[in-house]
Each structure stands twice: as structure tokens, then as C-alpha cells.
N, C-alpha and C positions, 0 to 999 in steps of 0.2 A: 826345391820348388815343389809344390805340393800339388801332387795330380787328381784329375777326376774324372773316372772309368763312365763313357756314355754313349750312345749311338744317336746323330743326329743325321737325317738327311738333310742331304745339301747336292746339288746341280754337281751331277760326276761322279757321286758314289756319297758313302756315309763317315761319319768323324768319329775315330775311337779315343784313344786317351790323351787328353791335352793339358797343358797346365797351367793355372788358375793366376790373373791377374786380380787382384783386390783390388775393389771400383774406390775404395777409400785408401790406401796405403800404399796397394802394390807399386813395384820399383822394378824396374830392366838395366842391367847394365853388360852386353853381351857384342861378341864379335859376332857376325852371317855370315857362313861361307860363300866364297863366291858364286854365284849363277845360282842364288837358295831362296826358302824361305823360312821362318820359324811364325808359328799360328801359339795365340794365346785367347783364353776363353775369360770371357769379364764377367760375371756374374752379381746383376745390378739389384737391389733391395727394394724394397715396396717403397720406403721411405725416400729413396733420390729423387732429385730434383734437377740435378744438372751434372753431365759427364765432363771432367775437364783432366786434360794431362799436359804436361810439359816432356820436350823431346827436342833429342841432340841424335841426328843424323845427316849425313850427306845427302845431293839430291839425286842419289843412285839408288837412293833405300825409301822405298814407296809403303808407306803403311795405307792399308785398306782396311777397314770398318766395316761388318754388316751386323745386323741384327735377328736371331734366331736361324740365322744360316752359317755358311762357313765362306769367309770371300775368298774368290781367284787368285791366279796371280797376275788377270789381266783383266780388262771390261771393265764392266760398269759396276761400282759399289754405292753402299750407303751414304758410305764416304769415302775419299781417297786423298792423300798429301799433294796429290796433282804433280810428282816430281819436283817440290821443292823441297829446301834443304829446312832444317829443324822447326818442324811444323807442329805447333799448337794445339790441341783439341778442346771446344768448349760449347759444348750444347746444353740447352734447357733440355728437362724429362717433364712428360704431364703424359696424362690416361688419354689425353684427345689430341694429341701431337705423333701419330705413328709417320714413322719406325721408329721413335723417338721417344719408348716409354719405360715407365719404371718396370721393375719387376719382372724383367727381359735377361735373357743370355744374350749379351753382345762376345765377336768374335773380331778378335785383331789378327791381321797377319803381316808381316814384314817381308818386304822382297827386294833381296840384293839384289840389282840388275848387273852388276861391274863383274868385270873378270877376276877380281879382288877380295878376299875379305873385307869387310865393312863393322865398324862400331854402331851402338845401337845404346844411348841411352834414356830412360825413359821414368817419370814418376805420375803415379794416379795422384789426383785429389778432389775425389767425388766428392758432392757436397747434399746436403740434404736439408729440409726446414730450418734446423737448427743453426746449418751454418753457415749455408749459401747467403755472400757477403760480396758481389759482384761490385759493388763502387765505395767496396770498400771504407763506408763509415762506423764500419761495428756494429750498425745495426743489421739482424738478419732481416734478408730481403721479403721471405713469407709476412713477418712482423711489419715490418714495411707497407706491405703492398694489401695487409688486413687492415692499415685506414689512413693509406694516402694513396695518392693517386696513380704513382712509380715509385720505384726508386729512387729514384734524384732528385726530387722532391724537397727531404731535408735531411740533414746529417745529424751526426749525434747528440753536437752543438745545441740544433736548434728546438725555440720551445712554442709551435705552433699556435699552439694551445691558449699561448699568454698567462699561465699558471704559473711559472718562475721554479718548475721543472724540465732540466733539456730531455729530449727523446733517450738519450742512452741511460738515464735514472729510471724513467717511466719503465723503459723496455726492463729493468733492472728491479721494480718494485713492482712487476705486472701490472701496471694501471693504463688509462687509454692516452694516447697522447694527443687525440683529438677532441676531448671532452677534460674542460676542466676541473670540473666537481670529482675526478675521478684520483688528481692526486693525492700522495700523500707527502708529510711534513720532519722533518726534525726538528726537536726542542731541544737543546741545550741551556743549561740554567746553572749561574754559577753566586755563589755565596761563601768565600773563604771564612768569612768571619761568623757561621752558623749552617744549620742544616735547610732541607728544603724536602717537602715531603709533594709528590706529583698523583692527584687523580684523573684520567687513568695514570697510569703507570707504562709507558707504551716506546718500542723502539721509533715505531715512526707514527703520526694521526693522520687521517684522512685529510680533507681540505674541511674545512667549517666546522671539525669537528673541535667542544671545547675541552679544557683540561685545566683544574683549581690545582692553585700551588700554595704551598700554606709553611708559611718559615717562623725559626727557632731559634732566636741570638744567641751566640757565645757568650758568655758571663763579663760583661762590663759594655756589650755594646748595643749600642740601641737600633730597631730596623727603620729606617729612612722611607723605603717603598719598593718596588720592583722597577727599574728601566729595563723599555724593551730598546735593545741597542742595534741600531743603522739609523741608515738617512730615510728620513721624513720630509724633509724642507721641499721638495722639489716633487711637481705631477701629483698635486693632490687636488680635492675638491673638498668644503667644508657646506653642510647644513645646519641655521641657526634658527630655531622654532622658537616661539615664545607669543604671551599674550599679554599685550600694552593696556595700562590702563590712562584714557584721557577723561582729568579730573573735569575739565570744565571744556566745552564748545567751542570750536573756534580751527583759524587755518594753525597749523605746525607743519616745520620744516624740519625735513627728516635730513640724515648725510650719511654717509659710507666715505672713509678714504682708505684704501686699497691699493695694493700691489699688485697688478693683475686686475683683470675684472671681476663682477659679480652682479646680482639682481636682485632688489628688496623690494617684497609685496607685503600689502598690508591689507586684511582683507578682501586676501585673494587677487588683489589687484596690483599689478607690476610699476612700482614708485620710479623704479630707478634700473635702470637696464647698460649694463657695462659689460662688451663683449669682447673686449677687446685687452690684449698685453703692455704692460707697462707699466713702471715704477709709481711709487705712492702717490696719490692723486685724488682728489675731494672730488665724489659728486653729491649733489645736493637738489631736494627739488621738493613741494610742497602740496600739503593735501588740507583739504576742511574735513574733518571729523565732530560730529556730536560726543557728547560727553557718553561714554561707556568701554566698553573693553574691545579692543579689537586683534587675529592672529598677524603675526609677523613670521616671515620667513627671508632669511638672507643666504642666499647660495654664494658662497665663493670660492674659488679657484686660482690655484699657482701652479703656474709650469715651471720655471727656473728665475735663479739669482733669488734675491732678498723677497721676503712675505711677511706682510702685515695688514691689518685690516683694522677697523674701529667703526662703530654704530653709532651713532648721537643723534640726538633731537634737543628743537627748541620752540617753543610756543611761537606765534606771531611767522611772520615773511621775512624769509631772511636768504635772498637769491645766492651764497657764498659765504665760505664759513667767518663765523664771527666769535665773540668771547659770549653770545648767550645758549652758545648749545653745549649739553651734557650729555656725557655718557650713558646710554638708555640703560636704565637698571641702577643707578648712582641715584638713589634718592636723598641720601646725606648731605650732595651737593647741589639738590634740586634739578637732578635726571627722573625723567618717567619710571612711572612702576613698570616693573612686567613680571611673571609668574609660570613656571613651565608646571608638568603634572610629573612626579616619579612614585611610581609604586600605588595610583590611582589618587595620591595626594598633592593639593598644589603647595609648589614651594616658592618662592623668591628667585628671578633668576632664569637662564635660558638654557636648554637643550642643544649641545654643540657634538654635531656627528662628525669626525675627519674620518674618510678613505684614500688611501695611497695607492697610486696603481702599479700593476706590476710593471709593465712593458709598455704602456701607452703614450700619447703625447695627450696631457690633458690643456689644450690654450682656447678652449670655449666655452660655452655655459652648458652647451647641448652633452660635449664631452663630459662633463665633471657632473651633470646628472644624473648621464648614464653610467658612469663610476659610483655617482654615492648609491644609485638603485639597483647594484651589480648587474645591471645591464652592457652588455657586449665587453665593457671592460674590466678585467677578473681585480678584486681588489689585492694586493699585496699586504696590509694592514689597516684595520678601525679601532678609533676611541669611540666612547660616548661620555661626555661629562655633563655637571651644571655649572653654567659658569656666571655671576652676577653681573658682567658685565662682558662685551666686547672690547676688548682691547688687545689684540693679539699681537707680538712682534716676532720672529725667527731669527735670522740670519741678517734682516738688513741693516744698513747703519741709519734709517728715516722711519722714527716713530710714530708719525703724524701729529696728533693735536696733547693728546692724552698721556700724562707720565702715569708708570706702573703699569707699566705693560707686563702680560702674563704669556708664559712660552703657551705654541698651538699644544692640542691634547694629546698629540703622539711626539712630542717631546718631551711632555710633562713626566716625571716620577707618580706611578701607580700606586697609592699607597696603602692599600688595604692590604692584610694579609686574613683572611685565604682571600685570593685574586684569582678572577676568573679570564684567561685569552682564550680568546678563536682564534686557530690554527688555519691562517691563512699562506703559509710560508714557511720558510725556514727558519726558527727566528732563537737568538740568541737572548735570554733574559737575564739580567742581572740582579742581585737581592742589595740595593744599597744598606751597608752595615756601618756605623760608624762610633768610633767614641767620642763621649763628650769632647770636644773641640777646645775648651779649656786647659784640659788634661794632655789632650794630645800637642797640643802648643808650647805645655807649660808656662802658661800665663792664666791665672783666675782672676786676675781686678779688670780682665777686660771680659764688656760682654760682647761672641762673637754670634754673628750671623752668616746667611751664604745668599746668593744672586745670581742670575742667568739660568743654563738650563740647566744644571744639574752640580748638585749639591757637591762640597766637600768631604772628605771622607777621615775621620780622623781612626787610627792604626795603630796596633801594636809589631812592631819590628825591628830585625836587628839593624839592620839596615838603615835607620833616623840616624840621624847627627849623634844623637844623644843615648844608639845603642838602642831602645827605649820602645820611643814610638813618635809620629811625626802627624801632619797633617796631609794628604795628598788629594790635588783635584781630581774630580769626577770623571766615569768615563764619559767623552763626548765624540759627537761626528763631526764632520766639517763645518766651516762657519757656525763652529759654536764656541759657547764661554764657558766658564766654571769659574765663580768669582767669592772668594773667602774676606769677608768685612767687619769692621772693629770703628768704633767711634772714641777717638781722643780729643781733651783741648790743651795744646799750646799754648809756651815752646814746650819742648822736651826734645826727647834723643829715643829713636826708633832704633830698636836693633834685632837682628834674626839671620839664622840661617835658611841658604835656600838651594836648590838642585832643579835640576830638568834634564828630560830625556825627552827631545823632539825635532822634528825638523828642523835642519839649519834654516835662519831667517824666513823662516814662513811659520812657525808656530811659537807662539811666546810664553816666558811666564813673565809677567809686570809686576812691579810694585805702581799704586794708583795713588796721589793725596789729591781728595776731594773731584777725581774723576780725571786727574791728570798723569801722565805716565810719569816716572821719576826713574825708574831705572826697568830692565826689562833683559830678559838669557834668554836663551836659545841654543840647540844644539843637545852633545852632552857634557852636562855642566856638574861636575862636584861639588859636592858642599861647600858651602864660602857665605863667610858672615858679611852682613851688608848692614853699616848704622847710618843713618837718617836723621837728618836734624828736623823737627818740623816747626815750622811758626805759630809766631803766638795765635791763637781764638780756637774754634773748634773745626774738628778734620775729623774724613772721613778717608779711613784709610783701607786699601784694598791690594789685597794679591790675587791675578784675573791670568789665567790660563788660557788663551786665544789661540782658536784655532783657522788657515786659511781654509780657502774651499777647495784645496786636492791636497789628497798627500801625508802619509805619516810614516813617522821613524821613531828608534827607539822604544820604546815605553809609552808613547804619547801622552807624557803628564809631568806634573810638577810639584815638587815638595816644599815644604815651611816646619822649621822645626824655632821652639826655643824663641818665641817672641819675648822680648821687653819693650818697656815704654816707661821710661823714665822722665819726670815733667819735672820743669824747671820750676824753682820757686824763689821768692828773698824775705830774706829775716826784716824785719824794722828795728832800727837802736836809735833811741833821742837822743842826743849829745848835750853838754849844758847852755848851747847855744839854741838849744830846742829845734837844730836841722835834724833832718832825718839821715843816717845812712841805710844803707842795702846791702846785703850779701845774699849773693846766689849760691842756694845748695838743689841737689838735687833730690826727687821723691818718686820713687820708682811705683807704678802704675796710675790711678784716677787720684787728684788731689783737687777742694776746695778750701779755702781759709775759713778757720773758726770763725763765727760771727765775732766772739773776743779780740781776733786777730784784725778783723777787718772795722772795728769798734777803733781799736787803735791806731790802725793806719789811718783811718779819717783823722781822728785828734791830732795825731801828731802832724799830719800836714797841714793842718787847720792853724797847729801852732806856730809851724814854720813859716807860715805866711804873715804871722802880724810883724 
């Protein structure tokens, strides 16, 4: 034990050599002779903040406390165990709390009262700024109490803030945890199939702050766009700006049908006012306008389940939707013009802002445009796109009026490269890379396309059916699709291999003819070939990767390797009875008959009838 030679007065004479209790570490573990005492000196640092020790004694062994003195072994101290058995010490230290301050020799003594030797064990655990953690959340308590109100308040968990950082990160990246704009972000950006080059350059960004990412394909694959990957579908609010042109005078009837509510002004003036929650729903209502241009603005808002929305107008009164109204911006099919400005030029087409909030409930008009104006509610993610028309579906199974529906803008694939995000989050981005789809199939007579929210991805791997390389769906979140398409005509004989790795019976991979399921796995599924007869005329064939709205396993996705599509056809032979026979052979991918062939099939049927 390490001593230290000093002269203090103290009530009854002076204290020479005693030995040193460390207010951060030191430890006791000693017998007292009976009818004694043993005295130890604590010597407390500028920096403490609270004295605490743990202690194993009988209630025969009275510890006493004072402060810059030396205690008794009777009367009145600073402190005293009051003759209870293993008694606890734990006091706050501050400059305006005396006897109770930092910076202080404190003075412990122990007094056996018993006739007995007595044990005596004891351990410090001073604590200071840095570590005094009194309820225990991990957060220090000083940190704490620099901007919330106590202690107990919030835990490490929690994210005040509404930033979509908890307290124990903030405390951990020194930002405020009471002030949003103060966070910062992780990007993670992942692109197997090429490189990805990030300005800045940065372990974590600020909040708002941006950063251009600018990708490089691997040799054979083409870059698709950037997904920014989580959920979107739920707590967002969307603003649709744009400016109508009405050709000729007169009343039009304007509509919105909606998931959820929303409110469309036109010239400034509130047409159509929906406050309210609830699946897909027309409203509709009517104004007189002069012939000229006037602004449009449609706010809307989804808090949860299925989101979809659509814009339309039609000349003349029309209290409830009918077959004369089109999609504003569809002038091919006789929908009104409209024209947004990008880059101080007008173009064709509307200005569609989405915001995602972080932690909020957005189910009113008031909420969602205090979200889309970052007001009180911090956004989690924004698009801006141009979109020609309104017609947006998510997640629900009710599209309203209008086929060709297009995902909202933060579902959409970003496709430019270099691409510019604001860091409002944590946010995961992926570089869609894919090869020709032909290639990856092993099928060229057919031309394939893709549908829903995100594309298919066609691969080099050992791992394909075929060693080789395969097709694989997109990544998606919940209540989404990824839908890979191919147009054949019948009969013929469908054949391919296929796998999945996903949730048992909540995630699927189908096969679709002409929007019908026909066969569909789940789970994790091995390669296995699946042939398909399909009927005669023409078909549109699809493999659709559906996902429920909770929940993932495996890999979450599903493979296609090794398409065919082999179409039935028949020979014509005239017999000398001028019947026709037929033999079916097969022709493996897209087949029509020579006009030769079909030259003679008329005749010869022509003949067989007289």
C-alpha cells in the first residue's frame, strides 16, 4: 500500500502517515482488530464527479467519511454507515455542493466496535465526465445532461432528434443529439459487377450533405441505374407542380383517385381537399376556366398499406368518373397539356417531389407538408423527377382507372451515372449491372423485357444451372415485385430451369401466362426444370418474384436459367384425293409460315372442299 507523509490538523491533534485509497481503483480487503480502527486517505482529482464505493462488512464495522479532516471514532461525520451492515457509498462531487467537492482530500476510517476481529472488504469506483453512467444507458451522464433535461430522459436506444440516429451513435460521432442537421451518415454502395468511384470520398457525411457517385461496368455488362435500397412505400408525402394548358373556355372536371388523401389547387385555389386515410378512392369536382395556362399543384400523402394515386381531367361536367377523362399530361390520348420548367427550360410534363420521413406518422395534409418543407419532420429520403404523367402504383393490388402505372420516384431505379444523393440517412445504394438478358437466359429468338419495381439482373456465375450464368431478380423490399417478360404465340412447349431462396409461403417466385400464375416455389428451392405447354394464340409470359409485406429469408430472390420455347407447327401434304393431311413438328423459338406456305394452305383447303 503506498503511503503519504503529511501533516493535517484535525479535532485532537495532527495526522502523519496514512495510506492512499485511489478514488478510481483502489481496493481493501483486510481483517480490524478487535476494539480498532484503520484510517485511509482518498485523494479526489479536479476531474470527479461522483464518489462511489462498494462494501462488505458487518454492522459492528462503522466506516466514517470526512472531508479535509480526519473523522472520529465517534460523533458526528460527513458521513457515517449509521451501524449497518455492507453499506454503499455514492455521492455527486461539483464546486458548489460542499463538503462534497472535487479536488478534496477525503478521509475514511473504519472502526471495529466487536470484541472480535472483523473483515473489511471494499472497492472504489470514482467516476468522472467521462464516465459517470448512473442509469446505466451508456451514455455519460455530463453528455446527457449537456442537452436533455436529466438523466432519464432517453437511453442510448433513443433518437430524439427524429434524425434516424440513436443517442449512443451521436454521442459516438460527437454531433448533437438534440438538433437534427447535426448528424452524420453512412453510404454504403455496392456494385459486383463494376467499380464505383464516391465524391467526397468520406467515412461518414453530414446530414444534407451531397455526394456524386459515378460507375464503371465490367466488360459485358450494361449499367441499369443506381437503387437506393429500403422501404419507401409507407410515411411519405409527394408534391406534383406543373402548369395546364386549357385550349378552349369552358367548365372541366378535374379527379384525383388516391390511397390515402391529398389536395389539388389550380390556380392557387384548393379544387379538391382529402384529409383523410383510405384505400383507392375518386374524388372529383369542377371548375370554369378561360382558355389559357394555369399552375397546378397536388399534395399527397401515404401513411401505410398499398399507395397509389392518379391525376385526370375532362372537358365539360362530369360529377363521377367516366370514360371521358384522361390522364393530365397524355395528350396522344387527348389528356391536357402541362409543362414543368427544369434547368430555367420548359419541358413536357410535371415536377414530382417524394419525402420519406424518418420517424413520423404522416396521415394528414398538414403533416406531409410539413415533411415535404422539412419542417418539424426530419426527412429520411427525397426524389425529384419529371414525370409526363400521374399515374403512380406501389405496393397495392388497386390501380385505379389508368393501366401503365409507373413505381413512385424513390422506388424508381436512378439512372444516370454520375448521380447525385443527399445524405439524409444511412442509406445503402446499389449500382444495377446486368447482362444482356438474352445471353443470360440462353435464349436469343426471344425479345425479353422487365416490369414492377426493379429490374432483372442478368449474371455471370458458377453457380447458374448451366455453370455459366443465369438471370436473377432484383433487389426489392417488401410488397414489391421484380417481374422478367417474354412474348410468345401458341401452342408450343415452355421449358427452363428455376431456384429460389426466400421465405417459406410468403415470398414467391411464379411463372405468369398472360397475368395468370401457372406454377410458383417458395422456400429454398434447387434447380429443377419446369416444361409448360402453352396454347394456341399469343401469350405473354412472365417469371414475377413477389414479395409479402414483412419478412425475409435466404437470399431473397429468384433464379431462371436456360429458357426455350419451342412452338408447334404442321406440314400440309395433298393426298390424290386432294384432302389435306397435317403433321405436327416442332420449331424451337418465334415461327410464322411463309406466305408460300400459307399460299398453299389456302388452296389446298379450297380444294378439299369442292
Amino acid at each position: 500500500m503506498r503511503r503519504s507523509r503529511f501533516n493535517t490538523a484535525v479535532s485532537g491533534g495532527t495526522v502523519g502517515t496514512l495510506p492512499l485509497l485511489d478514488y478510481y481503483t483502489g481496493a481493501l480487503n483486510l481483517s480490524i482488530p478487535a476494539n480498532s480502527s484503520v484510517v485511509y486517505r482518498i485523494p479526489v482529482p479536479a476531474e470527479a464527479t461522483r464518489m462511489k464505493w462498494s462494501a462488505t462488512h458487518p454492522a459492528t464495522v462503522e466506516l466514517r467519511l470526512e472531508q479535509g479532516t480526519l473523522p472520529g471514532t465517534s460523533g458526528t461525520q460527513h458521513w457515517t454507515s449509521g451501524g449497518s451492515a455492507n453499506v454503499a457509498f455514492n455521492q455527486p462531487l461539483a464546486l458548489t455542493t460542499w463538503p462534497w467537492l472535487p479536488s478534496q482530500d477525503y478521509y475514511l476510517r473504519a472502526v471495529n466496535s466487536s470484541a472480535a476481529a472483523q473483515s473489511l472488504v471494499l472497492t472504489m469506483a470514482g467516476k468522472n465526465a467521462a464516465t459517470e453512467d448512473e442509469d446505466g444507458d451508456g451514455l455519460p451522464d455530463a453528455w446527457e445532461l449537456a442537452y436533455f433535461p436529466d438523466i432519464y430522459s432517453y437511453n442510448g436506444a433513443a433518437d430524439p432528434d427524429n434524425d434516424g440516429v440513436t443517442n449512443a451513435v451521436e454521442f459516438a460521432d460527437g454531433t448533437n443529439p438534440s438538433l437534427t442537421g447535426s448528424a452524420k451518415y453512412f453510404l454504403n454502395v455496392s456494385a459486383p459487377h463494376g467499380s464505383v468511384g464516391a465524391v467526397p470520398a468520406l467515412v461518414k457525411y453530414d446530414r444534407a450533405s451531397n455526394v456524386t457517385l459515378t460507375h464503371t461496368s465490367e466488360a459485358g455488362y450494361n449499367f441499369l441505374g443506381w437503387l437506393q435500397v429500403g422501404s419507401f412505400s409507407d410515411q411519405f408525402a409527394m408534391r406534383v407542380t406543373g402548369t395546364i394548358t386549357i385550349a378552349s373556355g369552358g367548365t372541366y372536371s378535374f379527379g384525383v383517385n388516391s390511397d390515402e388523401g391529398c389536395r389539388l389547387s389550380i390556380n392557387g385555389t384548393a379544387l379538391i381537399t382529402d384529409d383523410s386515410l383510405h384505400s383507392a378512392t375518386d374524388h372529383v369536382a369542377q371548375l370554369a376556366l378561360a382558355a389559357g395556362t394555369y399552375p397546378l399543384e397536388l399534395i399527397y400523402f401515404e401513411r401505410f398499406g398499398g399507395e397509389a394515386v392518379e391525376l385526370f381531367a375532362a372537358a365539360g361536367s362530369h360529377p363521377a368518373f367516366d370514360s371521358s377523362f384522361r390522364l393530365i399530361g397524355d395528350t396522344a390520348n387527348g389528356g391536357l397539356a402541362v409543362q414543368t420548367v427544369v434547368g430555367g427550360n420548359p419541358v413536357p410534363g410535371f415536377t414530382v417531389f417524394q419525402a420519406v420521413a424518418v420517424n413520423a406518422d404522416i396521415y394528414s395534409l398538414a403533416r406531409a407538408t410539413d415533411l415535404l418543407d422539412g419542417v418539424v419532420y426530419p426527412q429520411r429520403a427525397v426524389r425529384t423527377v419529371v414525370a409526363p404523367t400521374i399515374n403512380y402504383l406501389g405496393s397495392g393490388s388497386v390501380d385505379g382507372h389508368f393501366a401503365g402505372n409507373a413505381n413512385f420516384p424513390l422506388q424508381q431505379p436512378l439512372a444516370a451515372t454520375p448521380a447525385d444523393f443527399t445524405m439524409l440517412g444511412d442509406y445503402h445504394i446499389v449500382a444495377l449491372e446486368s447482362l444482356p438478358l438474352e445471353v443470360a437466359l440462353d435464349d436469343t429468338e426471344q425479345t425479353w423485357s422487365c416490369a414492377d419495381n426493379v429490374p432483372w439482373l442478368g449474371e455471370n456465375t458458377v453457380l447458374a444451372f448451366d455453370s455459366t450464368d443465369d438471370a436473377v431478380s432484383g433487389p426489392i423490399s417488401d410488397n414489391q415485385s421484380s417481374t422478367l417478360v417474354t412474348n410468345v404465340v401458341g401452342p408450343g412447349t415452355l421449358t427452363f430451369h428455376w431456384k429460389v431462396s426466400s421465405e417459406l409461403n410468403g415470398d414467391y417466385l411464379q411463372l405468369l401466362d398472360n397475368g395468370s400464375v401457372q406454377q410458383q416455389i417458395s422456400g429454398n428451392q434447387a434447380w429443377a426444370l419446369v416444361t409448360y405447354s402453352v396454347p394456341a394464340g399469343p401469350h405473354t409470359l412472365s417469371w414475377r418474384y413477389l414479395k409479402n409485406a414483412s419478412l425475409s429469408s435466404g437470399s431473397d430472390q429468384g433464379w431462371v436459367d436456360q429458357v426455350h420455347f419451342a412452338q408447334t407447327r404442321y406440314t400440309l401434304t395433298a393426298t390424290a384425293s386432294r384432302s389435306v393431311r397435317c403433321k405436327r413438328i416442332t420449331h424451337m423459338g418465334r415461327w410464322s409460315p411463309s406466305p408460300r406456305l400459307a399460299r398453299a394452305a389456302t388452296c389446298l383447303s379450297a380444294g378439299a372442299a369442292h
